[in-house]
N, C-alpha and C positions, 0 to 999 in steps of 0.2 A: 585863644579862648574857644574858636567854633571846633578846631581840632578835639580839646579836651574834651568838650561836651557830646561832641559825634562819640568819642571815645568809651564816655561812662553809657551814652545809650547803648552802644556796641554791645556792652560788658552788661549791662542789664538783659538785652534780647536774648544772647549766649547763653545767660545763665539761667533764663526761664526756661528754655525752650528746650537745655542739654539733655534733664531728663526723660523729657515725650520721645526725643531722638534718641538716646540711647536704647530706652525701652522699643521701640517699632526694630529696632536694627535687631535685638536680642544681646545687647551688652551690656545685661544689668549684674551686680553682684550673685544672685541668687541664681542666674544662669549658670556662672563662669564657673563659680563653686560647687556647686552641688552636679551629680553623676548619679547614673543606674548604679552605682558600688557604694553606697552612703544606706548603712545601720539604722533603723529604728525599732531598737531594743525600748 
């Protein structure tokens, strides 16, 4: 049981914290897709 519960905190921390660290790294969606060659007609 102490396993699981370590487990689902794990998977809480992970899942707060993925987006602050993706974004400081620069690997958000709106980085990876968008380019100096992107139209705005």
């Amino acid at each position: 049981m102490k396993a699981f519960l370590a487990a689902v905190a794990a998977m809480v921390v992970i899942t707060a914290s993925a987006p602050f660290a993706l974004k400081q790294i620069g690997f958000t969606s709106a980085d990876t897709t968008a380019g100096p060659a992107v139209r705005l007609d």
